[in-house]
Phi, psi and omega in degrees: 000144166255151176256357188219147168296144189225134164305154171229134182318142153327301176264015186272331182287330179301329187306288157001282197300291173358324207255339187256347202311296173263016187327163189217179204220186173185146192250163149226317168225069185263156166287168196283335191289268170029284165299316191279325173307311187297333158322343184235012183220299173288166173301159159309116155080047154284153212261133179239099170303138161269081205267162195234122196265181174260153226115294184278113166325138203285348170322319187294315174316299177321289163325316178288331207272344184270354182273336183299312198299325157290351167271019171098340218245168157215135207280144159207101173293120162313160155252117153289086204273324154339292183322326197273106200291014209200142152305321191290039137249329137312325171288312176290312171326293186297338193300310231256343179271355187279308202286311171249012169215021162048048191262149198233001215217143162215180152201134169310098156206156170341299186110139190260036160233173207290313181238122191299140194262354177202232181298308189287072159291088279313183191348310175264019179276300197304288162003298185248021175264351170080001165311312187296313160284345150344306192244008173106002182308120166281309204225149190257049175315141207224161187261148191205153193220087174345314187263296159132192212245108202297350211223334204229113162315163168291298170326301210285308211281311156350293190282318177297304197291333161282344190270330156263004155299329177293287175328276192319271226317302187298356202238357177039066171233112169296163203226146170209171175230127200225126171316148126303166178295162177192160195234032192223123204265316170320307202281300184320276171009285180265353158291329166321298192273003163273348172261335152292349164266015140281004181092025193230103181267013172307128166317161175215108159286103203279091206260116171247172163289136174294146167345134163150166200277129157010275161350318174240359157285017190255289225279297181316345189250001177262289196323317214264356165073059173220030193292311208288337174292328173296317195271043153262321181289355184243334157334106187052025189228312209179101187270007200246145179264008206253028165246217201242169156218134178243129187276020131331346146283302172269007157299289212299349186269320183295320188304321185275005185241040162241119187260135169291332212303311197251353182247359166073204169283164183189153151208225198222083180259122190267115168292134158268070187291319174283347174151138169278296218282346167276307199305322214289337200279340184260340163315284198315302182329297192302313194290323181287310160297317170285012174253322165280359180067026152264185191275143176273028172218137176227347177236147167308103181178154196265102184242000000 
């Protein structure tokens, strides 16, 4: 993080630009007004996560994904596998999001309560339960953790992420990967090249936080158990919380370490934690500047 904008060479910015070309995004409620403002600001079929908080029915999901697929967009809804008390209701779920918002992509993760309400103690019981291809799911995204998992050894998250690369593969389901967020680009990096130098070449969606204030990437990064990248990223840099932050730094540090020969496919997935119709507006921005070999921050703030 910085407190001032810096030029960045031509080609660290062209890097840059590469890693957002497909960047993707995530709702949990957006309004329809929302919605139709992302119409005049993202591309056409830009992939927009569904997120499913706990709690919430899944019916709601079902709703949302079919309003992101009418706004132009393609919608990929979580599973929450905790949540789901019945196959039958998985079954209903996955039926009603392929059918009515023609969704093809989902991702699969545990779910943020302690005790599962039904068959699916995680992610890869949703997998090998064979639902999914059912109805036409092509590809399966699955979560992985940069920072690492505040409740799960490094070991544990290992052992879960080949055991479901494993399931899809016998399930002729393609696979991606999409991060928790994390605030250290060093860190993205060699979590990157250590997993392709376990043989594991599947995309990776790389997941930061979006645009939003100091202030609430504190409070987001102590839920999501990602605090020590945050506070190394605040280190000997900046003590106040009251200014704005944007992961434009570390795009632009991922953009200069990025090799395809050796980090594979990578792209960019923006949490909104500050607001969706701001994260998307400031994507496009940076891509549209970093494309142009300029600094994609232009004003003073800690980005």
């Amino acid at each position: 993080m910085t407190l001032e904008s810096r030029a960045q060479p031509a080609s660290t910015s062209n890097s840059a630009s590469s890693l957002m070309r497909a960047f993707s995004t995530e709702v949990v409620r957006p309004s329809q007004r929302e919605l139709d403002t992302l119409s005049d600001i993202l591309p056409a079929t830009t992939q927009i996560f569904v997120a499913s908080p706990p709690g919430r029915p899944y019916l709601r999901l079902v709703e949302t994904a079919r309003s992101v697929r009418r706004a132009g967009f393609e919608p990929i809804p979580h599973i929450a596998a905790r949540g789901y008390e019945s196959s039958e209701a998985l079954d209903d779920f996955v039926a009603r999001i392929c059918g009515e918002a023609g969704v093809r992509s989902v991702l699969v993760i545990g779910g943020d309560v302690d005790r599962p309400a039904g068959p699916f103690p995680e992610a890869n019981a949703v997998i090998e339960s064979d639902l999914l291809q059912r109805y036409g799911i092509q590809e399966v995204a699955i979560s992985a953790y940069p920072d690492g998992h505040p409740k799960l050894s490094d070991e544990c998250l290992t052992v879960a992420l080949r055991q479901k690369l494993k399931s899809a593969a016998e399930r002729d389901l393609k696979v991606r990967i999409v991060s928790q967020f994390c605030f250290e680009a060093n860190r993205i990096a060699a979590w990157v090249k250590s997993l392709r130098m376990a043989g594991i070449n599947v995309p990776i969606n790389i997941g930061l936080a979006g645009p939003t204030s100091i202030r609430g990437l504190a409070r987001f990064a102590l839920m999501c158990g990602v605090r020590n990248s945050f506070r190394a990223s605040l280190a000997g840099k900046t003590r106040s919380f009251l200014g704005e932050a944007s992961p434009g730094q570390i795009i632009r540090q991922l953009g200069v370490a990025y090799d395809p020969s050796m980090l594979g496919q990578i792209s960019i997935h923006l949490f909104s934690y500050g607001g969706l119709v701001r994260t998307a507006k400031w994507a496009t921005e940076f891509q549209a500047r970093s494309g142009d070999g300029q600094s994609p921050d232009m004003r003073a703030r800690v980005d």
